[in-house]
RODRENLUM-70885 format. One record per residue (C-alpha): x, y, z; residue in one letter. Coordinates in steps of 0.5 Angstrom, whole numbers, padded with zeros to 4 digits, always signed. Each point is the difference from the previous one (the first is absolute). Example, Ala and Ser with C-alpha at 12.3 -4.5 7.8 and 13.67 -1.06 7.14 Angstrom:
# RODRENLUM-70885
+0025-0009+0016A/+0002+0007-0002S/
END
This chain:
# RODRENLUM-70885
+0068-0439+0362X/+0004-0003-0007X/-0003-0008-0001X/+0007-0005+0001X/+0002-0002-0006X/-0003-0006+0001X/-0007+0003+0000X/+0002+0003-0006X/+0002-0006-0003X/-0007-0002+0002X/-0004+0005-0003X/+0004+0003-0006X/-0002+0007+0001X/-0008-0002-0001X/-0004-0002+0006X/-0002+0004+0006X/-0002+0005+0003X/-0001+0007-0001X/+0005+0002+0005X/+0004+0006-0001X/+0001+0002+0007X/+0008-0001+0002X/+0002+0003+0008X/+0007-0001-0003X/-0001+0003-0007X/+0005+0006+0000X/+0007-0003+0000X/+0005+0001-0005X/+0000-0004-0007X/+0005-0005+0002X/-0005-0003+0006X/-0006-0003-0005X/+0006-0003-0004X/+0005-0004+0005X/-0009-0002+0002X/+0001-0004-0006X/+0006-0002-0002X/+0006-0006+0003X/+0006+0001-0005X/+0000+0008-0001X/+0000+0001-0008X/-0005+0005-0002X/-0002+0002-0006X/-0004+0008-0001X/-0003+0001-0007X/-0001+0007-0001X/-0002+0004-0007X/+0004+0006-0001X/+0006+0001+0005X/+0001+0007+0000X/-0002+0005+0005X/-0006+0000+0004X/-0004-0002+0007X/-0001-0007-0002X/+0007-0001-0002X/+0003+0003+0006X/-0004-0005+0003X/+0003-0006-0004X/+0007+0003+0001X/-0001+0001+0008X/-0003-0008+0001X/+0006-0002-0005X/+0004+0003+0004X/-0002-0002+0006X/+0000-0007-0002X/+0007-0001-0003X/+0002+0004+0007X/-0003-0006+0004X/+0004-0005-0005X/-0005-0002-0005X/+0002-0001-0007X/-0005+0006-0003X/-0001+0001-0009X/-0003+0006-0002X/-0003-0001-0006X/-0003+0005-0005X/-0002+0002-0007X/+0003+0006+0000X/+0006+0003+0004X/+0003+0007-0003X/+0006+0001+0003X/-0001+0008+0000X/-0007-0001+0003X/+0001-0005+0006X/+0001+0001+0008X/+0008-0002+0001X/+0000-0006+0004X/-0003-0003-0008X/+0005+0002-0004X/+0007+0000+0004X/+0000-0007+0002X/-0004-0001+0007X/-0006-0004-0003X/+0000-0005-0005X/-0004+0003-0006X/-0002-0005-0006X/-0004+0004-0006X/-0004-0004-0006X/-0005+0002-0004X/+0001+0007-0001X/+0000-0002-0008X/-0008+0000+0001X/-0003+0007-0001X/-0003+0004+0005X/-0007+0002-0004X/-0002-0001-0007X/-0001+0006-0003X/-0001+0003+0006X/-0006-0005+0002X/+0001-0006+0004X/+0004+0002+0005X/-0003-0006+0006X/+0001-0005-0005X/+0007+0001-0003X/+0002+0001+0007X/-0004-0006+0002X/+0004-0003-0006X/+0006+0002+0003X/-0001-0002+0007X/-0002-0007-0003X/+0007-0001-0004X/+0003+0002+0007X/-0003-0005+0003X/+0001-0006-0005X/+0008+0003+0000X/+0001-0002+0007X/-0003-0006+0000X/+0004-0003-0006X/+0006+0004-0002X/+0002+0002+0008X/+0005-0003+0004X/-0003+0003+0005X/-0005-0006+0003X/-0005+0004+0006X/-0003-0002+0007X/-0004+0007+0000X/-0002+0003-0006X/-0003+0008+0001X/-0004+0003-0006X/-0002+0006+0001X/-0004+0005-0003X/-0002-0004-0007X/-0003-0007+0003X/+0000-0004-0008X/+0005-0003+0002X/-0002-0004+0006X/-0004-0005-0003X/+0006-0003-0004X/+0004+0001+0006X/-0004-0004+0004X/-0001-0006-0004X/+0007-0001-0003X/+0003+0002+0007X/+0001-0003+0007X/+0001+0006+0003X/-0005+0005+0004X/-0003+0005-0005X/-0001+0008+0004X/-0003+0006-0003X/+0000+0007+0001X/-0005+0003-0002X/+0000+0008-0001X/-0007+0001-0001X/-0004-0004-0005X/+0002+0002-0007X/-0007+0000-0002X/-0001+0006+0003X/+0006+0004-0003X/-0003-0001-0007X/-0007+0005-0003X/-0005-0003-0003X/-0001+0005-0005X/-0004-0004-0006X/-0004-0006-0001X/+0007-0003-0003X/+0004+0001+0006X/-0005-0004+0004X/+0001-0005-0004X/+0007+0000-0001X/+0001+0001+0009X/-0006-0006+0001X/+0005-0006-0001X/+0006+0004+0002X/-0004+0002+0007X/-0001-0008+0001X/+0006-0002-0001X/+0002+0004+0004X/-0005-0002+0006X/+0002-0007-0001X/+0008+0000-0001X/-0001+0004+0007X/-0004-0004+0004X/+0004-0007+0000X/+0007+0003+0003X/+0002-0003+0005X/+0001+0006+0005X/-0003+0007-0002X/+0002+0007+0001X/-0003+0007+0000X/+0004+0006+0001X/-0006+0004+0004X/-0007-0001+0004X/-0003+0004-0005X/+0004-0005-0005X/-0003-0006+0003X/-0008+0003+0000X/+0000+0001-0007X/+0004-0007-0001X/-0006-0003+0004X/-0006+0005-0005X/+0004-0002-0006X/+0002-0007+0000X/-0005-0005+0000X/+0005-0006+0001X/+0003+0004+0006X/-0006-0003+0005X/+0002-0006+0000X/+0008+0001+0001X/+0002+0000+0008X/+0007+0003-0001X/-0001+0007-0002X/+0005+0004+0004X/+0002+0008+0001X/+0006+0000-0001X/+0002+0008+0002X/+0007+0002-0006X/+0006+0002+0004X/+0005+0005-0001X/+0008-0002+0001X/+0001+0005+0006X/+0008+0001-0003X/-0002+0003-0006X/-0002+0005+0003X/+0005+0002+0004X/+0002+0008+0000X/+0007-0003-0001X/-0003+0000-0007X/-0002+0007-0002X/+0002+0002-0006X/+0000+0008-0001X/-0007+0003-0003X/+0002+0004-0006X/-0003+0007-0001X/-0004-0001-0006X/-0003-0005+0004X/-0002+0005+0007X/+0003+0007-0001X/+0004+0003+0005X/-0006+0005+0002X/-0005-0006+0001X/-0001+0000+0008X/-0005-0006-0001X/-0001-0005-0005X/-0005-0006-0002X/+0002-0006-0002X/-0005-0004-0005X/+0003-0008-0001X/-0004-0004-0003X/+0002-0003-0008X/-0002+0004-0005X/-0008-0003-0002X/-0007+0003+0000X/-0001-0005+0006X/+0005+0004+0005X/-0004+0006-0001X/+0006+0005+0000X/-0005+0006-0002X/-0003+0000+0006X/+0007+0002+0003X/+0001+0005-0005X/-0007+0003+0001X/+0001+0000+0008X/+0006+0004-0001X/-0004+0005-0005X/-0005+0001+0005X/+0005+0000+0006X/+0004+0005-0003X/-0006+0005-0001X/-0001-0001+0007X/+0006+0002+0003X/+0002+0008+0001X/+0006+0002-0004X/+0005-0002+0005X/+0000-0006-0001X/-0004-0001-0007X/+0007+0000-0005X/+0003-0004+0007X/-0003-0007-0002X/+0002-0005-0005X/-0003-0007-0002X/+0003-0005-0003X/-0002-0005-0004X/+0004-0007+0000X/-0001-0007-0002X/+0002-0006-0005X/+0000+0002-0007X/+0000-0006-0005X/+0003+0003-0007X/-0004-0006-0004X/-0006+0001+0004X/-0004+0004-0004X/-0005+0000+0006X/+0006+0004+0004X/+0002+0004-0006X/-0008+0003-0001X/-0001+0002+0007X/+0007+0003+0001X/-0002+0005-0006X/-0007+0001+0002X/+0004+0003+0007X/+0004+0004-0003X/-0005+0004-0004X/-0005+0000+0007X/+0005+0004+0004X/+0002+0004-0006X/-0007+0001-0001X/-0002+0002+0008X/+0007+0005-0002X/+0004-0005+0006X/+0005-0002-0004X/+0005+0004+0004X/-0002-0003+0006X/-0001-0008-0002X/+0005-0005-0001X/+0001-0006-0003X/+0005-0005+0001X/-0001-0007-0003X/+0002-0007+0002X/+0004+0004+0006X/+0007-0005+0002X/-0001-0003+0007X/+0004+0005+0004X/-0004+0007-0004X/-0006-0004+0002X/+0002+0000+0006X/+0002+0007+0002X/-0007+0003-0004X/-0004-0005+0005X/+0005+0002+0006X/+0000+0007+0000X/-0007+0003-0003X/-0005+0003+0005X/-0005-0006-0002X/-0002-0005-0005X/-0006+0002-0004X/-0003-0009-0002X/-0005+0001-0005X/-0003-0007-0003X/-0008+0000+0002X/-0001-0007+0002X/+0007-0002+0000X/+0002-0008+0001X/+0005+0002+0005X/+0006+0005+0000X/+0006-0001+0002X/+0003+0007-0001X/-0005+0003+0006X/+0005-0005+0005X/+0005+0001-0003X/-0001+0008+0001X/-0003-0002+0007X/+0008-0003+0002X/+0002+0006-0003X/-0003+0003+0006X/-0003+0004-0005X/-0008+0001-0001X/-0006-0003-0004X/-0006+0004-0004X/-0003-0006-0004X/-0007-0001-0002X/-0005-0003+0005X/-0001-0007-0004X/+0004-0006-0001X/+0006-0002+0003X/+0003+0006+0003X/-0007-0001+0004X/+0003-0005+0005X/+0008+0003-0001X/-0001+0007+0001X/-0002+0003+0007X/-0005+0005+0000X/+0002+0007+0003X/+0006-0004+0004X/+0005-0002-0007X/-0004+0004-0005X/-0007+0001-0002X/-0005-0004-0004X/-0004+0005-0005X/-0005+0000-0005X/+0003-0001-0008X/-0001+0007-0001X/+0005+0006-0001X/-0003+0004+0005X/+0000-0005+0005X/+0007-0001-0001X/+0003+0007+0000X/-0004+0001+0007X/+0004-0004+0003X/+0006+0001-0003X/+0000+0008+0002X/+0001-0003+0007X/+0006-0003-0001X/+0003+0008-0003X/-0003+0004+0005X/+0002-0004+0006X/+0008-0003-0001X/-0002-0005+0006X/-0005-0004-0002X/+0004-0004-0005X/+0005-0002+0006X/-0006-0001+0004X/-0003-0004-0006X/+0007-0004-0002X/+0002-0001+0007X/-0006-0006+0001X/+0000-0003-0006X/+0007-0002+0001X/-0002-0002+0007X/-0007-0004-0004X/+0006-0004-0004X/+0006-0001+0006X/-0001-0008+0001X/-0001-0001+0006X/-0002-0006+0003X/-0005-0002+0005X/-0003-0006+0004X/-0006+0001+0003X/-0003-0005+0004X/-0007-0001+0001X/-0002+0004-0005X/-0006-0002-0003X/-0005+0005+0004X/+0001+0005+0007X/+0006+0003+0001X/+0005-0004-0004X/-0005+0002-0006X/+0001+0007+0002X/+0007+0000+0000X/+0001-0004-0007X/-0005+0006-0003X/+0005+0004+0003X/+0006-0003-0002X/-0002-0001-0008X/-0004+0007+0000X/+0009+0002+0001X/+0002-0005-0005X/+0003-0006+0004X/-0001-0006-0003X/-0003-0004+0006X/-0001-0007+0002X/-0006-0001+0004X/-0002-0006+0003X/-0006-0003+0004X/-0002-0008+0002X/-0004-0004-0005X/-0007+0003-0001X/-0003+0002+0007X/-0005+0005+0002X/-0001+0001+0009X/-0004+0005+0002X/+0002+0003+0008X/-0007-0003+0003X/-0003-0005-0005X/+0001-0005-0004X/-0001+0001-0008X/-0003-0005-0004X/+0005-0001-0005X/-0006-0003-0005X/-0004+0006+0000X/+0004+0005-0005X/-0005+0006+0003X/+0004+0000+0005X/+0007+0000-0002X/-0001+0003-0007X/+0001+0007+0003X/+0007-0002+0004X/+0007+0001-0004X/+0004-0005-0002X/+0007-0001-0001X/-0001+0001-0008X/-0004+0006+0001X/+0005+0003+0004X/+0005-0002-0004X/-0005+0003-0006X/+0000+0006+0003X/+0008+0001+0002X/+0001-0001-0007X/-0006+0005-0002X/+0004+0005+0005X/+0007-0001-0004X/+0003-0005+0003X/+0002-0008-0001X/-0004-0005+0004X/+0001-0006+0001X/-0004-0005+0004X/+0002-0005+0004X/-0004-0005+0002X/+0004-0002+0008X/-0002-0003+0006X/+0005+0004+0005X/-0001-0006+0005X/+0004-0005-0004X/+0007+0001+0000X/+0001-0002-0007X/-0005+0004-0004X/+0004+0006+0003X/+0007-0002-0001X/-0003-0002-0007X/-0003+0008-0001X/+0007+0003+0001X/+0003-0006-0004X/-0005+0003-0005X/+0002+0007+0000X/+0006-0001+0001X/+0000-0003-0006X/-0004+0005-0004X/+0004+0006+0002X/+0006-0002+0000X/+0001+0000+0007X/-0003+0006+0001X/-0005+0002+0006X/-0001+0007+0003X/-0006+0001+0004X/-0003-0006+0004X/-0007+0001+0005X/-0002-0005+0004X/-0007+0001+0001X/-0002-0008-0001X/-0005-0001+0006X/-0005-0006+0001X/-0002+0002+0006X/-0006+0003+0000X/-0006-0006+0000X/+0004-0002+0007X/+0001+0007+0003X/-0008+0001-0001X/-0001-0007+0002X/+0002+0002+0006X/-0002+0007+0001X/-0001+0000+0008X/+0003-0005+0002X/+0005-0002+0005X/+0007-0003-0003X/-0002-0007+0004X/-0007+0000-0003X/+0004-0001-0007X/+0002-0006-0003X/+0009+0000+0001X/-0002+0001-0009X/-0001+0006+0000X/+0007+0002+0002X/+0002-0003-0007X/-0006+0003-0003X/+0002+0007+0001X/+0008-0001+0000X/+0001-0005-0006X/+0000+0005-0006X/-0001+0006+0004X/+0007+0000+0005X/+0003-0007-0002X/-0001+0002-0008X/+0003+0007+0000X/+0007-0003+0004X/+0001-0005-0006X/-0002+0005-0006X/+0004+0005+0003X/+0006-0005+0000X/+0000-0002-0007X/-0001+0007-0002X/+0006+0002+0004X/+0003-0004-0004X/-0001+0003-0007X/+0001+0008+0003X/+0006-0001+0004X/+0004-0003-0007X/-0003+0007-0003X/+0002+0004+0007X/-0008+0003-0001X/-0006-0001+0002X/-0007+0002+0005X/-0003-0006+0004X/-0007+0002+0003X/-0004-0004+0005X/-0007+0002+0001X/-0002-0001+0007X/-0005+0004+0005X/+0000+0004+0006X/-0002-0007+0004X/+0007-0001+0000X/+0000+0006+0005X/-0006-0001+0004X/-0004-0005+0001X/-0005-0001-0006X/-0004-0007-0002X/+0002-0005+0004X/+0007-0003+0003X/+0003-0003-0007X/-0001+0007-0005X/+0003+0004+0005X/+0006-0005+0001X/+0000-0001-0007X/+0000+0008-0002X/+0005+0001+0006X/+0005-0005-0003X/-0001+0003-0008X/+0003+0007+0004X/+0006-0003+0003X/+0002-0004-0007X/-0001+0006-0003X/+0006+0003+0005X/+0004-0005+0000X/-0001-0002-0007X/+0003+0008-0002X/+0005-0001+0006X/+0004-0006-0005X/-0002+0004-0006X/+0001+0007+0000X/+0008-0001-0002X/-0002-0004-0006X/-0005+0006-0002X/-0007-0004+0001X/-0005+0005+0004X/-0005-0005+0004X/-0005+0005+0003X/-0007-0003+0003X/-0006+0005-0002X/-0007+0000+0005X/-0006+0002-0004X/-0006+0004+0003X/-0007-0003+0000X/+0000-0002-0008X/-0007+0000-0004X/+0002-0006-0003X/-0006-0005-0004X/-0001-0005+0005X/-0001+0006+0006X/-0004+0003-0005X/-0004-0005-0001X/-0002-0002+0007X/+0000+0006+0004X/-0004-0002+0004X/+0004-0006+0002X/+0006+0003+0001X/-0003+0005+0005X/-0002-0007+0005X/+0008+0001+0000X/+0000+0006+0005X/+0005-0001+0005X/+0003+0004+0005X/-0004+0007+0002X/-0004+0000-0008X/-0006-0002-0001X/-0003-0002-0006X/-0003+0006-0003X/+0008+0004+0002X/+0003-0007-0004X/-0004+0001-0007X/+0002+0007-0001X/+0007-0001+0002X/-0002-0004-0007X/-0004+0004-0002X/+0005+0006+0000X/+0006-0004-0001X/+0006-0001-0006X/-0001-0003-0006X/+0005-0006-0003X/+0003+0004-0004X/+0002+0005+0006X/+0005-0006+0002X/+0003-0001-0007X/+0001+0007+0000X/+0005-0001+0005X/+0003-0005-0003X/+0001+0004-0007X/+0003+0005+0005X/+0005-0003+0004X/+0002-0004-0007X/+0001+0006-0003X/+0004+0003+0006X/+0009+0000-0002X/+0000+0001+0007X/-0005-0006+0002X/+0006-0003+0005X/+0000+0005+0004X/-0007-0002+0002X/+0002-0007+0001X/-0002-0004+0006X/-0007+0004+0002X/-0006-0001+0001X/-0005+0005-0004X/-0007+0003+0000X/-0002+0000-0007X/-0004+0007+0002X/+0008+0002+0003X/+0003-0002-0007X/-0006+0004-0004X/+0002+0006+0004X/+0008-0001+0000X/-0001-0001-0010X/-0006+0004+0000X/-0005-0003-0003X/-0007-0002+0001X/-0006-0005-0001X/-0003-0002-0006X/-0005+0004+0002X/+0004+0006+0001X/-0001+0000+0007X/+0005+0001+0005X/+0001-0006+0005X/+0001+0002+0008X/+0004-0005+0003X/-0002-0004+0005X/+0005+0004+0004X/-0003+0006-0001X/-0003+0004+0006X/-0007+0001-0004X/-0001-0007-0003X/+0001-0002+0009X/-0005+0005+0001X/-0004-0002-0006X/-0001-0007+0003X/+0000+0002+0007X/-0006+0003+0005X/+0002+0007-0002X/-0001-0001-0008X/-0003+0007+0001X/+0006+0004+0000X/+0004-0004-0006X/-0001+0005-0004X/+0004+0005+0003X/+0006-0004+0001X/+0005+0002-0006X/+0002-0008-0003X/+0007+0001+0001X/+0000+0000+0006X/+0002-0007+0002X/+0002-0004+0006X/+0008-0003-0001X/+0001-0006-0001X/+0004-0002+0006X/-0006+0003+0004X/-0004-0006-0003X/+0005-0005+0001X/+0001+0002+0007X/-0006+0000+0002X/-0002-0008-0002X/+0006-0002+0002X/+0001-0004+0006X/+0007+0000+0002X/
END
């Protein structure tokens, strides 16, 4: 987590560890800054605002802040009118420009040094000729100016680093080392003594902690995910498409967006596009078009280079009536080109991050991106688009799917938007088991989910585990593994660290979020339980052979929790008028199974989940309670053996471990929470009680395995775990017995 402003006061961005990892590192800008800031004036630092991912990003952050009734100023060397996103130029933001007198090269050479000797007069300029006096200070892209900042400023220094600037520069002669080595050093140093240090990326943050020698020592290097205004996005927006951009005759069009540099690679569109039409057969050859879109700088020599060098590829390749170029497209041109072609070609090898595949992505439109860099933790393979190999033929294979199956791209764009759909979600007891399984399952849909566990504890069903010997937890999950892996799959993770036996630590957590998320909260699954150590405790014994404690033991957080966890979520779902509530219980609530106290507590989960969707259904809350099978979770896994001592009933032990054995995975009941949120219709399934195996059947999904699971209502899996296992195979798995009938029969009324 972010260090107090205490500890930062303390350490001045200089000692600690080499800590990178953040649970809670994917949130919007404004998150890091109210971290560290009291009275709210903030200060960003920013080279050139014109058009581009780095200054969307500014902008956005900006934005967010001043809507939270920070006093924000945006200050810049260069700020072109005609060349700057709107919220710049028409008054939203505050912008101060100073220091565009001092030339951008000499000669052309020495481009980093005139612009560090730009961001320096930057620097100097709001220190002493601004009257703007700032808490935070955010520097991005050019880290120079921190040094200064830090020592003739009270405020908290941040830095936003893109990719290190070293990098981007060629050694091409002996003299270009020499003239890279003090800038290189410098700019080691100037990064390493911000208070706060961002990354854009995964990808960025490796090579930050390969390239800066300095970064070893800082413990406040964060990624920090750029955002994307959703309303700019809007198909309120659109703006017509001209026909010297897309003919009429043009049935499907690529669309290339990157600013027009080598770096973006644009060649590789244009070559995929050669290719692809070669490929295709004379129906569809004269049907296809790309467009190549992007900012475009007139002063830029860089830009005007590359943009020639484009022009006389296509007329070389003879594509010049099939390729169009549109520079520095209007918001609303950008828009419309994103939202109506048939996939967006990204093209950059290595690319520090990438906001344009998110925004295609929102769009409901499909990806095809190189396989390296940040689209790799941005773009879903097969399911919101396709990562390949920085070749052409690569590209024009996988673009040739979306022309001859007019499907796939609403297939394609259908779960990007649902990757991107905000949802909010509380999984409580998640940091292995089935809490684990459904915050994966959660995160890999998109959701930002809060997931939660007690204070580090490991308990085995059978056996106590020595804490001090790391051999024998090192292979068991945790709470930061589980949120490392949510965020790998796509979603948010936040970790939460909450003892579910104190009332406290629980209300704290729903104040927390609501807080964080502006009062929303969508999906809560009550599975905290901590009473696996007394059940196996008490394995074959009778209630009176227990202590009375172990009533407690089991029901505390497994019945008790999920009351008040559901009434402070409640509270935050009926304002909205939406929202699912999910308890995890057990077929022990049914018949008897354990011993007295578990299958009371089950029981009484079911019947809070009735009553509670009675009360809640007209506020459009769902409540429903979902019985999983024999799930293969790590500590049944790890001790097979042990649980097989549990036989109850007619089960022997061998019968017990192969339930297990053939069981479902913790993903299996995630899947069934993904399902049931997904659902417009979920209220209409308010109030019951669900086998995860019937909720499987009812969507139609599977295991993680691809296996089918059969429920324990299921007539084959009865018999397969009953004398006549012999004839299971012949029964069909559809035939299962009704759930009335079951409830009947271990009815005692």
């Amino acid at each position: 987590m972010l260090p107090t402003k205490r500890e930062l006061g303390k350490r001045g961005g200089r000692a600690g560890s080499n800590r990178t990892d953040d649970t809670d590192a994917v949130m919007n800008p404004q998150r890091y800054l109210l971290a560290m800031c009291e009275k709210g004036r903030i200060a960003f630092l920013h080279p050139d605002l014109g058009i581009g991912g780095a200054e969307r990003l500014v902008v956005d952050a900006a934005l967010s802040l001043k809507k939270s009734g920070y006093d924000v100023c945006v200050f810049t060397s260069h700020h072109d009118l005609q060349h700057c996103f709107p919220e710049t130029a028409n008054g939203t933001l505050s912008v101060v420009v100073s220091g565009d007198f001092i030339p951008r090269s000499i000669f052309g050479k020495c481009n980093a040094v005139c612009a560090y000797l730009r961001m320096i007069w930057l620097g100097l300029f709001v220190l002493l000729f601004s009257k703007f006096r700032f808490d935070v200070a955010f520097v991005d892209q050019i880290s120079v100016v921190v040094p200064l900042l830090r020592l003739f400023s009270r405020g908290k220094i941040i830095f936003y680093c893109h990719f290190p600037d070293q990098l981007l520069s060629e050694r091409s002669s002996v003299v270009k080392s020499f003239y890279r080595f003090p800038i290189d050093q410098l700019e080691d140093y100037s990064t390493s003594i911000a208070h706060c240090i961002l990354v854009n990326s995964k990808f960025t943050q490796e090579v930050c902690l390969k390239t800066f020698k300095l970064f070893e020592r800082h413990s406040c290097v964060h990624v920090l995910y750029p955002s994307f205004n959703a309303s700019l996005l809007s198909v309120e927006k659109l703006s017509p498409i001209s026909e010297t951009v897309v003919p009429r005759n043009r049935k499907y069009y690529f669309l290339s967006l990157n600013r027009f540099e080598p770096k973006k690679n644009v060649e590789l569109a244009i070559y995929a596009f050669l290719n692809l039409r070669e490929t295709l057969t004379e129906e569809y050859r004269d049907a296809v078009q790309l467009v190549v879109a992007g900012g475009y700088d007139p002063q830029l020599k860089i830009n005007l280079d590359y943009f020639a060098h484009l022009l006389k590829l296509c007329k070389r390749l003879n594509l010049n009536n099939f390729v169009s170029f549109v520079e520095s497209p209007t918001e609303e041109l950008k828009i419309s080109l994103i939202s109506n072609c048939t996939a967006l070609l990204y093209t950059p090898s290595n690319e520090h991050f990438g906001i344009v595949p998110l925004e295609a992505m929102y769009c409901q439109v499909p990806v095809i991106a190189c396989n390296s860099g940040g689209p790799m933790e941005t773009v879903l393979h097969e399911k919101t688009g396709y990562l390949v190999p920085s070749d052409p033929q690569a590209f024009a294979d996988v673009m040739i799917k979306f022309v001859e199956d007019a499907t796939l791209k609403t297939k394609f764009g259908q779960a990007g938007l649902e990757m991107l759909s905000g949802r909010v979600a509380l999984v409580t007891g998640a940091s292995r088991g089935i809490g684990r399984g459904v915050a994966l399952q959660l995160g890999e849909a998109g959701a930002t989910v809060y997931i939660t566990s007690n204070e580090f504890q490991v308990l085995f069903c059978c056996r106590p585990v020595d804490k001090s010997d790391s051999s024998e937890i090192a292979d068991l999950p945790t709470l930061e593994k589980t949120a490392e892996e949510v965020n790998g799959r796509g979603g948010k993770a936040i970790a939460v660290y909450c003892d579910h036996s104190k009332d406290e630590e629980i209300k704290a957590l729903f104040q927390r979020i609501e807080e964080e998320q502006n009062g929303q909260l969508d999906i809560l699954v009550n599975n905290a339980y901590a009473g696996i150590k007394a059940i196996a405790n008490c394995i074959g014994k009778k209630f009176w052979e227990c202590e009375p404690e172990i009533w407690d033991d089991i029901n505390n957080t497994g019945l008790r929790n999920h009351y008040i966890c559901s009434v402070y979520a409640a509270r935050l779902m009926v304002p909205r008028k939406s929202g699912l509530i999910v308890t995890i219980s057990s077929v022990g609530g049914l018949r008897y199974l354990f011993n007295v106290p578990y299958g009371v507590g089950k029981a009484a989960c079911d019947r809070m989940a009735v009553d509670c969707a009675e009360e809640l259904k007209a506020k459009n809350v769902a409540y429903v309670s979902i019985w999983p099978g024999a799930v293969q979770t790590e500590l049944i896994l790890n001790n097979l053996d042990a649980v097989s001592e549990m036989a109850v009933g007619s089960f022997d032990k061998e019968t017990v471990k192969n339930i297990f054995i053939n069981g479902e995975s913790t993903e299996y009941v995630g899947k069934a929470v993904v399902h049931l949120a997904a659902d417009k219709d979920v209220i209409k399934r308010t109030g019951r009680v669900y086998f995860t195996a019937d909720i499987g059947r009812e969507y139609g999904f599977v295991d993680v395995n691809n296996r089918s699971i059969n429920s324990i209502r299921s007539l084959k899996h009865i018999l397969s775990m009953s004398n006549y296992r012999k004839m299971a195979w012949a029964v069909p798995a559809w035939i299962r017995i009704p759930g009335w009938l079951m409830t009947a029969a271990c009815s005692k009324l």
